[in-house]
C-alpha positions as CSV (number, residue, x, y, z in Angstrom):
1,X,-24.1,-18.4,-15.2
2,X,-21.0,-17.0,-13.6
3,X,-22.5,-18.0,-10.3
4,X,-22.6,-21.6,-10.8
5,X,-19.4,-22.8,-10.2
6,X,-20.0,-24.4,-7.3
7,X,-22.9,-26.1,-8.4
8,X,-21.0,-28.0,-11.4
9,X,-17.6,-28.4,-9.5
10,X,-19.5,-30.3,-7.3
11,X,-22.2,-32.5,-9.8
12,X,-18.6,-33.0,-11.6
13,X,-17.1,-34.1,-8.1
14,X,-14.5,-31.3,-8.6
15,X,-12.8,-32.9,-11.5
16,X,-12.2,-29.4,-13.2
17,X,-11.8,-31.3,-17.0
18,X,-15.2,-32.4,-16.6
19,X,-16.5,-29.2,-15.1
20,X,-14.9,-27.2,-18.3
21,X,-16.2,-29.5,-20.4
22,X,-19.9,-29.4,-19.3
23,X,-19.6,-25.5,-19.3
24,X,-18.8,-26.1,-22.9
25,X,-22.2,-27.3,-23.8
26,X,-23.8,-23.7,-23.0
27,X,-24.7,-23.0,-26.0
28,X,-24.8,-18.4,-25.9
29,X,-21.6,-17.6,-25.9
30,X,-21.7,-14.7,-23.5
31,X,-23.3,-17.1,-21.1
32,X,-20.4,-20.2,-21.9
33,X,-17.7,-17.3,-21.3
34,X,-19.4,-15.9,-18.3
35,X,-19.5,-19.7,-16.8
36,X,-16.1,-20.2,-17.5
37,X,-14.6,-17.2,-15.8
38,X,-16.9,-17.9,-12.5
39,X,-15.8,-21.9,-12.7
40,X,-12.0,-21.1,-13.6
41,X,-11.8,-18.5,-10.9
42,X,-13.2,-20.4,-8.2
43,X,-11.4,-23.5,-9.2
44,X,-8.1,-21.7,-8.5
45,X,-9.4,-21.1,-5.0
46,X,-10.2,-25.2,-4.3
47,X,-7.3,-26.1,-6.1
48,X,-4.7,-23.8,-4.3
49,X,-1.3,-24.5,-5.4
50,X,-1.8,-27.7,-7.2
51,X,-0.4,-28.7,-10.6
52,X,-0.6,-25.5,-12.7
53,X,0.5,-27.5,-15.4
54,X,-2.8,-29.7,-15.6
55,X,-4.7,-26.8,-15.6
56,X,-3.5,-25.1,-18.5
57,X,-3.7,-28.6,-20.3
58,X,-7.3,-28.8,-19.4
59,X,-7.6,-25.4,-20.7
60,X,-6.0,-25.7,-23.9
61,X,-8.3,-28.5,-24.6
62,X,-11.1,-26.6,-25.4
63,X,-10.0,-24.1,-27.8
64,X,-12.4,-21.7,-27.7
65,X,-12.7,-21.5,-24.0
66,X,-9.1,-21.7,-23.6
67,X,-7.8,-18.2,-22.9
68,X,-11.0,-17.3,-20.8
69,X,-10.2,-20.5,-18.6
70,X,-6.5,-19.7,-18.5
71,X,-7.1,-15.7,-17.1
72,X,-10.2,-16.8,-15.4
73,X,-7.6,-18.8,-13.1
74,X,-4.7,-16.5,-12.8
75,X,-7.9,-14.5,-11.7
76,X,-8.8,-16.4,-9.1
77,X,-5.0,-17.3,-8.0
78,X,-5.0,-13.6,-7.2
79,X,-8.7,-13.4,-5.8
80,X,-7.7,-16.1,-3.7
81,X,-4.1,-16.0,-3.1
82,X,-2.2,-14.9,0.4
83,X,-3.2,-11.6,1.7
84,X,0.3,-8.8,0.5
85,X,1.3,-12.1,-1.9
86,X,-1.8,-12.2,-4.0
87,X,0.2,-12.6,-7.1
88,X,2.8,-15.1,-5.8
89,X,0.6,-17.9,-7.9
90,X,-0.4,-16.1,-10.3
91,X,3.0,-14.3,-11.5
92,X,3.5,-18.5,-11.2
93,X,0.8,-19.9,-13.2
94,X,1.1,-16.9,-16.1
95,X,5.3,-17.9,-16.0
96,X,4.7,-21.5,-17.1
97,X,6.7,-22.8,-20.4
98,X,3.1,-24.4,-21.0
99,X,2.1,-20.6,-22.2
100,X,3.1,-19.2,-25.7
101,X,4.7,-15.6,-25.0
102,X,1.5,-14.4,-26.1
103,X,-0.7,-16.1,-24.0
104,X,1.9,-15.3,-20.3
105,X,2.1,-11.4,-21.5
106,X,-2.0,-11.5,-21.9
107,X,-1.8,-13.3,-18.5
108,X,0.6,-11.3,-16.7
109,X,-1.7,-8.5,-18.0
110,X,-4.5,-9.8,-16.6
111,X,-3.1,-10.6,-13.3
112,X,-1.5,-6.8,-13.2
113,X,-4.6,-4.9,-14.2
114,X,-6.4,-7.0,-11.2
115,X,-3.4,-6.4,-8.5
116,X,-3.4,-2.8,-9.6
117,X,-6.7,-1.7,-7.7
118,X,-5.3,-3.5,-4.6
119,X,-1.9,-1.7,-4.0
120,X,-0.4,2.3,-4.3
121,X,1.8,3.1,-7.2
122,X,5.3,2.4,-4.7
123,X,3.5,-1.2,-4.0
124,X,3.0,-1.6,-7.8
125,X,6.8,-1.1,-8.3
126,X,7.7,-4.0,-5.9
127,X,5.0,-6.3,-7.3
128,X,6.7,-5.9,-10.9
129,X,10.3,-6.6,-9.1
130,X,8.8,-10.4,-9.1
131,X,7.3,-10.7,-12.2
132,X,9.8,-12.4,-15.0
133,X,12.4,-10.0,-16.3
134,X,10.9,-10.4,-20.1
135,X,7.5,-9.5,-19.4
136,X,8.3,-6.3,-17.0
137,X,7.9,-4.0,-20.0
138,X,4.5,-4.6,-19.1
139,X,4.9,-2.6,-15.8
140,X,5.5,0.4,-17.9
141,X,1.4,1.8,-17.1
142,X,1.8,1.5,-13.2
């Protein structure tokens, strides 16, 4: 399920709202969530740098997907991003006043725990130098 992304993107002429909602009508729910974080992820990757904002309003429209859809992306941002910058969009995307506090420090978390097998401990303290000042606590583990 994970690995058809592609696939719906494409029947859903990369309209991403579409795409989420057709991965809605999966009915398992560990099949629905494993679409969602292949479909989110790769989206981020044909997207690039687009409207963040629309995203995470696509996302929040489908409540039960919505957090997998919103780290599914910030995923992918970092999957995809610049090679050294990976979290640029990411640290981006998780910043946006569209997110509760809740929802960016689950985000940031996500995108951390990801960037964290990628870089040494010294490279880790310079990623958190660009991550907002009230979510740097969560630096503390690196």
């Amino acid at each position: 399920y994970e690995e058809m992304n592609t696939l719906v993107l494409r029947i859903k002429d990369y309209n991403f709202a579409q795409a989420v909602e057709y991965i809605t009508t999966i009915k398992e729910n560990i099949y629905r969530q494993s679409a969602m974080k292949g479909l989110a992820s790769f989206y981020a990757f044909s997207a690039g740098k687009k409207d963040f904002n629309r995203v995470l309003s696509i996302c929040a429209q489908f409540k039960n997907e919505k957090k997998s859809c919103i780290y599914s992306f910030a995923l992918g941002l970092v999957e995809h991003g610049i090679p050294k910058k990976e979290f640029d969009n990411a640290f981006i995307f998780c910043g946006s006043d569209q997110l509760n506090q809740s929802n960016a420090a689950e985000c940031f978390q996500q995108v951390l725990n990801s960037v964290a097998f990628l870089y040494t401990k010294d490279k880790m303290a310079i990623v958190c130098r660009n991550i907002k000042k009230e979510y740097q606590y969560l630096c503390a583990i690196f």
